[in-house]
Structure formats: C-alpha cells, structure tokens
C-alpha positions as CSV (number, residue, x, y, z in Angstrom):
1,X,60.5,74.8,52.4
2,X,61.1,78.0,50.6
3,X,58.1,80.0,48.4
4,X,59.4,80.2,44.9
5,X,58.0,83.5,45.3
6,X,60.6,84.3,47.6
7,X,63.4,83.3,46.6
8,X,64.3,84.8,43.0
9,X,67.7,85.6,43.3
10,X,68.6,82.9,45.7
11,X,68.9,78.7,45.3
12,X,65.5,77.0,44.1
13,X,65.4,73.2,44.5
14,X,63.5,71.7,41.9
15,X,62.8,68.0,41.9
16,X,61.6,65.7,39.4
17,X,60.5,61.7,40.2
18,X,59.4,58.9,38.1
19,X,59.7,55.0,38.9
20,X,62.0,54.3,36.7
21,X,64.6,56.7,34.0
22,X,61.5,57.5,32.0
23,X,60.8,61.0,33.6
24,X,64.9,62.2,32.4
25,X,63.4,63.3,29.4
26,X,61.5,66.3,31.9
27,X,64.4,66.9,34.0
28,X,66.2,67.5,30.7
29,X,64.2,69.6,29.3
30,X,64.0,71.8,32.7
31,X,67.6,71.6,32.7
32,X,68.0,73.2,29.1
33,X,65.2,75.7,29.9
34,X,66.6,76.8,32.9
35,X,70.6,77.0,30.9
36,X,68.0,79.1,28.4
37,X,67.3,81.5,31.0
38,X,66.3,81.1,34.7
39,X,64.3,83.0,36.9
40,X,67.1,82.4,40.0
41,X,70.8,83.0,39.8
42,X,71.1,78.7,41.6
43,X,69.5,75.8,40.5
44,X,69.4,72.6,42.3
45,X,67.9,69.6,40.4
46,X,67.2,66.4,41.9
47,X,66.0,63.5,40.1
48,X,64.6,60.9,42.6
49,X,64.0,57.5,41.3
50,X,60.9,56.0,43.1
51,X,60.9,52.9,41.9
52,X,60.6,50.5,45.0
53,X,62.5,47.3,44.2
54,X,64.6,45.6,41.5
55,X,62.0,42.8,40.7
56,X,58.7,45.0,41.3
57,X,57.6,48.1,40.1
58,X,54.1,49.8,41.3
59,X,51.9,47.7,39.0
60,X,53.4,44.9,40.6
61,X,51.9,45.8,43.9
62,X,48.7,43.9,45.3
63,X,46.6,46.6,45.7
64,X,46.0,50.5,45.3
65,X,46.6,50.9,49.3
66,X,49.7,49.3,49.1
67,X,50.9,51.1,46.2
68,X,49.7,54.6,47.7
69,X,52.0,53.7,51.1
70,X,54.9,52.6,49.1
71,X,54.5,56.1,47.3
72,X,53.8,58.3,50.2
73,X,57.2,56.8,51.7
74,X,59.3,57.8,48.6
75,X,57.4,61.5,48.8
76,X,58.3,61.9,53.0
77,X,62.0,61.1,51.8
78,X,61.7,63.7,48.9
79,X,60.3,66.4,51.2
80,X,64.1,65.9,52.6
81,X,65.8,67.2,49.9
82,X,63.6,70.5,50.5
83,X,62.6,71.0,47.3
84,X,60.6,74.3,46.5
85,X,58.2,72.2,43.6
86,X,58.1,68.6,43.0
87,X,57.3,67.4,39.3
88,X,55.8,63.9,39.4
89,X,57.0,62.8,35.6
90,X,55.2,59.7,35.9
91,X,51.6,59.2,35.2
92,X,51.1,55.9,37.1
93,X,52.8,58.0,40.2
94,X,50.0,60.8,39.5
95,X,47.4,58.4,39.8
96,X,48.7,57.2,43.0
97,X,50.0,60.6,44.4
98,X,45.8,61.9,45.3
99,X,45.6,58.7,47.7
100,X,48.7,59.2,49.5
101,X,48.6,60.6,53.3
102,X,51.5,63.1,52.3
103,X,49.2,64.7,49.5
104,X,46.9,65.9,52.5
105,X,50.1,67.0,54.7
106,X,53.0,68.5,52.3
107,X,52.9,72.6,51.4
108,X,55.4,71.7,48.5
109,X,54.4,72.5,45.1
110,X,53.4,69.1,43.1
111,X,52.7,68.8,40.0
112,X,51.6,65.5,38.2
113,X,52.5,64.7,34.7
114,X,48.4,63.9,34.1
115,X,47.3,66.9,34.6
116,X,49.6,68.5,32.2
117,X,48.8,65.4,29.7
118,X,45.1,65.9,30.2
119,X,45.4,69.5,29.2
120,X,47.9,68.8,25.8
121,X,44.8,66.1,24.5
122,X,41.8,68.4,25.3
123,X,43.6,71.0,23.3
124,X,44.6,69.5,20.3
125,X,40.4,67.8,20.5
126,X,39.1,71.2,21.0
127,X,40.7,72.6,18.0
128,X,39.9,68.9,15.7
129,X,36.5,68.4,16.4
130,X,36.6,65.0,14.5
131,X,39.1,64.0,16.2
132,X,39.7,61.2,18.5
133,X,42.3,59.9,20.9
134,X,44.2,56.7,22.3
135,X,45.7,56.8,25.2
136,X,48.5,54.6,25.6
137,X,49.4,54.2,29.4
138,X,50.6,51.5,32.0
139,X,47.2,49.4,33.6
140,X,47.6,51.5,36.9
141,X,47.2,54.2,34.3
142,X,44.4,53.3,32.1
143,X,42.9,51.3,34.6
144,X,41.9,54.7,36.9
145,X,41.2,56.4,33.8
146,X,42.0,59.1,35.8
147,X,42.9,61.1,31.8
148,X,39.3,59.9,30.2
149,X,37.5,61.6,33.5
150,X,39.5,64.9,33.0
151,X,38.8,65.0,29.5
152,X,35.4,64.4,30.1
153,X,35.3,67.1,33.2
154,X,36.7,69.4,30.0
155,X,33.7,68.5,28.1
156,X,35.2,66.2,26.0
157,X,32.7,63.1,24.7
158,X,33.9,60.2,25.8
159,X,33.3,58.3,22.5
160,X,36.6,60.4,21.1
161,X,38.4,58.4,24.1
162,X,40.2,55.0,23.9
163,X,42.4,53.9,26.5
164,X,44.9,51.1,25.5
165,X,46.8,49.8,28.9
166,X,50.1,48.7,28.0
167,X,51.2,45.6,30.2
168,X,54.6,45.5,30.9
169,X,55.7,47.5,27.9
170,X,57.2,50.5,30.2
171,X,59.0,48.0,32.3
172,X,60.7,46.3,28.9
173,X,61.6,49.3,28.2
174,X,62.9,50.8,31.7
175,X,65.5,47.4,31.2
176,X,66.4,47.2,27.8
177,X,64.8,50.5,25.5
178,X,66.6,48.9,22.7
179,X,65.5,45.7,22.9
180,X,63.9,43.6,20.0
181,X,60.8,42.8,21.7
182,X,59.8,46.4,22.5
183,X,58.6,47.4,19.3
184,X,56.7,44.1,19.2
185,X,54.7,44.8,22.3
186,X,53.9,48.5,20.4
187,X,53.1,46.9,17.5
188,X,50.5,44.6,19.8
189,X,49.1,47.1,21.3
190,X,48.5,49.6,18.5
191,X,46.7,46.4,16.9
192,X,44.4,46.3,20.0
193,X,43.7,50.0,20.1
194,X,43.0,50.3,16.7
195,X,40.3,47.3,16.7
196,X,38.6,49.2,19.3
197,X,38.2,52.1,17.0
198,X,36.4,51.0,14.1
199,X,36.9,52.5,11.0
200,X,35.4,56.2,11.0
201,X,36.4,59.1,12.5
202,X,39.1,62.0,11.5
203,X,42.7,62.5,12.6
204,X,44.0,60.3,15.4
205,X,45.9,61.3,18.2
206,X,48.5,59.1,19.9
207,X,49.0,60.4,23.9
208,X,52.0,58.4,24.9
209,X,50.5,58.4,29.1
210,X,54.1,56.7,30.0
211,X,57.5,58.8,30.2
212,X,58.9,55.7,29.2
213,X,56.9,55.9,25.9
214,X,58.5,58.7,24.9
215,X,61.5,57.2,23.8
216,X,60.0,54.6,21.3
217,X,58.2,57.4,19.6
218,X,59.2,56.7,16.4
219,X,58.0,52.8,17.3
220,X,55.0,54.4,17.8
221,X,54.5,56.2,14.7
222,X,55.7,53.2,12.6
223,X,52.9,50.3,14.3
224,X,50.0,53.2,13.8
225,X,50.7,53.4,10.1
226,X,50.1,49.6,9.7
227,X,46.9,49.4,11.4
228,X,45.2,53.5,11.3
229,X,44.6,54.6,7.9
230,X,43.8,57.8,9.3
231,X,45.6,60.8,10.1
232,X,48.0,60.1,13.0
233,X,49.5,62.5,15.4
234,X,51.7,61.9,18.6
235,X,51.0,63.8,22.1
236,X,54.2,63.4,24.2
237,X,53.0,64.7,27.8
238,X,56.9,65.0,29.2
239,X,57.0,67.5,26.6
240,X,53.7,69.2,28.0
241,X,54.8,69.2,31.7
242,X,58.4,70.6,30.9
243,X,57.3,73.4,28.7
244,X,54.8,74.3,31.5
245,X,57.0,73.5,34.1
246,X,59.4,77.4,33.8
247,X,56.2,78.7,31.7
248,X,55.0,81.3,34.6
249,X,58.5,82.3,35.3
250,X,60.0,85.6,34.5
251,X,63.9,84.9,33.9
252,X,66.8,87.3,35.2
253,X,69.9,85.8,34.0
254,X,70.9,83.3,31.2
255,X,74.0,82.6,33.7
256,X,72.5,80.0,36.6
257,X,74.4,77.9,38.6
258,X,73.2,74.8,37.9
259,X,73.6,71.3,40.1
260,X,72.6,68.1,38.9
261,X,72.0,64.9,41.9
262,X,70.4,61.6,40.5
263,X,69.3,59.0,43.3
264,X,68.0,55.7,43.5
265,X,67.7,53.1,46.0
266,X,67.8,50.3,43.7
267,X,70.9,49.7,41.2
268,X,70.9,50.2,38.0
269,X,73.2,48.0,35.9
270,X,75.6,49.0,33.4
271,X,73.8,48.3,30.2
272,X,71.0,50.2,31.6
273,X,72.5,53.5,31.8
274,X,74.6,53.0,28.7
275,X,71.3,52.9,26.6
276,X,69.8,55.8,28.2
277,X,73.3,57.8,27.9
278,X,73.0,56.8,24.3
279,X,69.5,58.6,24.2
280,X,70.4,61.4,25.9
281,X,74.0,62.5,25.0
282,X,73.2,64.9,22.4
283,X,70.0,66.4,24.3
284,X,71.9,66.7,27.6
285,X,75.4,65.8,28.4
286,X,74.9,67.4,31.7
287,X,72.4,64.6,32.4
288,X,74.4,62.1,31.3
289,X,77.3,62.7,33.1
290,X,75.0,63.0,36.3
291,X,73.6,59.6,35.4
292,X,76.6,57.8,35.3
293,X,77.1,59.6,39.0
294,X,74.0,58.4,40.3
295,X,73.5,58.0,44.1
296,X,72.7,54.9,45.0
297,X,71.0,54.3,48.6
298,X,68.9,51.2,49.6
299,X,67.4,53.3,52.8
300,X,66.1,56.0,50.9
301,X,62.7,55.4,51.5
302,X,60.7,52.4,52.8
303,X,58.7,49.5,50.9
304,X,55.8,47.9,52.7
C-alpha cells in the first residue's frame, strides 16, 4: 500500500464502498473534483459494491457479529485492489466497520461516511442554537446511534436529536428509486419523526444518514412540509464526505488520468442500472458508462 504522501505525481488508488449504488453519488463527486484538479497526474477509482447477497442486505443479518464478519470479508478483498484510502459511503457500513477484525489490522486510510455526517449536523446546530435535528438512517443505523453519541461527544444536547430508523426504505430504493411506494414509506416516516418532536423548537434539520436517501431528496423535502411547520433544511452527508474527501489536497494538474472499475458480486438487473443511469447521466457520464461495465464476480469476497 502506497502513502498518499508519497506518491503525488504517480497513480493513487482511491476506493469508495457502499452496500448497494447509494454511495455513486461520492464516487461522482470525487470523480468531478479530481477532473477539477487533482493532486496526482493518475487516478484509479474503484467502486466496490459490498452488498452480500441478492435477497439480504446487512440489516438482514442475525446479529451485529455476523454482520461485522460478512464486512470484514468484503474489506480483506478491497485491501486487494491496493487502494491508498478507502471511503466507506455507507453509514450502516461505518457502524459495522469499528467491530471488524480488519479495522485493527489494515494501514489503509478509512474514512466512514458518519464521521463526516456527524461533523455537517454539529455545524449547522452550532451556528442555530434553536435548532434541532432528525436523523433519518437505516435501523443498523439509528439503532447504534452511533451519530446521537458523536453529537453528544461534540456537546451537542441530546434533546436537539431525533433519530427516525427507516425500515426497508433504502432497500426499496436500492431496487426500484423510482418506484411509487418510495415516497410513501418517506412520507411514513416523516409522520413518525415529526410526532416525536412536538410542536416547539426553531428550524429543523433533515440528515439524510443513508446514501440511498440522497436521491429522494426532493421526496424528502415535500413529506416535511406536510407534517413540520417549521423551518426545514436538508443535510446530505455524501455531500459532506466528498467535499472533505480531496479537501487537504494541494492539486498539480487539471489534466489526470482517470480510470473508473465498478464491481459487485451480486447482479444487478437491467432496470436497476437504467434508473440510476437516469440519475446520474447529466452529473457523471463517466460513471454511467462505468456502470453499465460493471464487474460482476460471485467470489469476490465471502458471506458467512
């Protein structure tokens, strides 16, 4: 494994996983800030789907033990690609990542998508005192409330907090973004958050704690309005962890080489990657084109 520090001029390997096409949204954005400007003159992304199996994503596994050995497999068989950082654009994965045995063994530079969304909420808190906050997240997610005890670390009250776990709303939306019964289940959702708040209180922020989320903003925006009379703003953490992700870096040529490998080891039908193309094509037809490319291995890494 190469030290970014190291290699400037030479090829950095960046990787970016999620379970699931959610976490595209960061490896576009790094792909467009790298085009930008890049602090090497060769860029190898790699987008490495974790999820483990058609049927079952990680909050369909029994337990946290299994779910931390099915994700310490898919990190051993990232550590193969050699990357010099690893952005974990999942916040489930993030959860999980801290109880994995390769968290205690790697050198690689990993970065989870928590951190980064934990940071974007305390901010925009800090500077609204009368503020509070709903995190929306998958139950792995909100369940850990691994956000609500960095906020508090930060010195944040948690009476501002309100988690809201989202059951089976990212994987609706993994299948089908564009389905009918996706902004139903926000709509749902929102309606349970919001009679957890009560009725005082200043502005209101939305932290969408899925990548998936992301995508539905707009869904978002539109349930909140029906059921928050107060001031609402969205927090989109892929945005925080891809502006963060180049933010140290000092850039010597707006000219990289840039590579783009997508690889799963479960298929992803047709429909699927249509929609997401749809999504993506005027952000990143780079991505898109890698996409519809994808590599598809059932042996990239083991499930328990």
């Amino acid at each position: 494994m190469s030290d970014m520090s190291e290699n400037k001029t030479g090829t950095q390997t960046i990787l970016v996983t999620d379970s699931g096409l959610g976490g595209l949204s960061v490896f576009t954005e790094i792909a467009n800030q790298l085009k930008a400007g890049s602090p090497w003159q060769r860029v190898k992304l790699v987008y490495f789907n974790a999820w483990p199996e058609v049927d079952r994503g990680y909050n369909h596994l029994p337990d946290m033990d299994t779910k931390a050995q099915v994700f310490h497999n898919a990190m051993t068989a990232m550590a193969a690609y050699d990357p010099n950082r690893i952005f974990i654009a999942c916040n489930t994965l993030s959860v999980i990542y801290p109880l994995t045995r390769f968290s205690t063994e790697t050198d690689i530079e990993i970065t989870g998508i928590v951190d980064d969304g934990a940071t974007m909420i305390c901010e925009e808190l800090v500077k609204t005192p009368d503020s509070r906050v709903i995190i929306f997240g998958t139950p792995t997610t909100t369940s850990a409330r691994s956000h609500e005890i960095r906020l508090k670390d930060m010195g944040i009250d948690g009476h501002r907090i309100i988690n809201q776990g989202c059951i089976n709303l990212a994987g609706k939306i993994e299948r089908d973004p564009f389905s009918g019964i996706v902004p139903e289940m926000i709509d749902d959702n929102i309606k349970q958050a919001a009679a957890q708040m009560g009725k005082t209180g200043g502005r209101v922020f939305a932290a969408l704690c899925c990548t998936h989320f992301g995508y539905c903003q707009d869904l978002f925006i539109e349930a909140m309005k029906k059921y928050i009379t107060q001031d609402v703003v969205i927090l989109n953490p892929n945005e925080a962890m891809a502006q963060r992700a180049l933010a140290h870096e000092i850039s010597i040529t707006d000219h990289p080489e840039i590579s783009m490998q997508i690889v799963s080891r479960i298929p992803w039908e047709k429909t699927r990657i249509d929609a997401y193309s749809r999504m993506l094509k005027n952000v990143s037809p780079e991505t898109v084109e890698a996409l519809g490319r994808y590599e598809l291995n059932p042996g990239l890494f083991a499930v328990v």
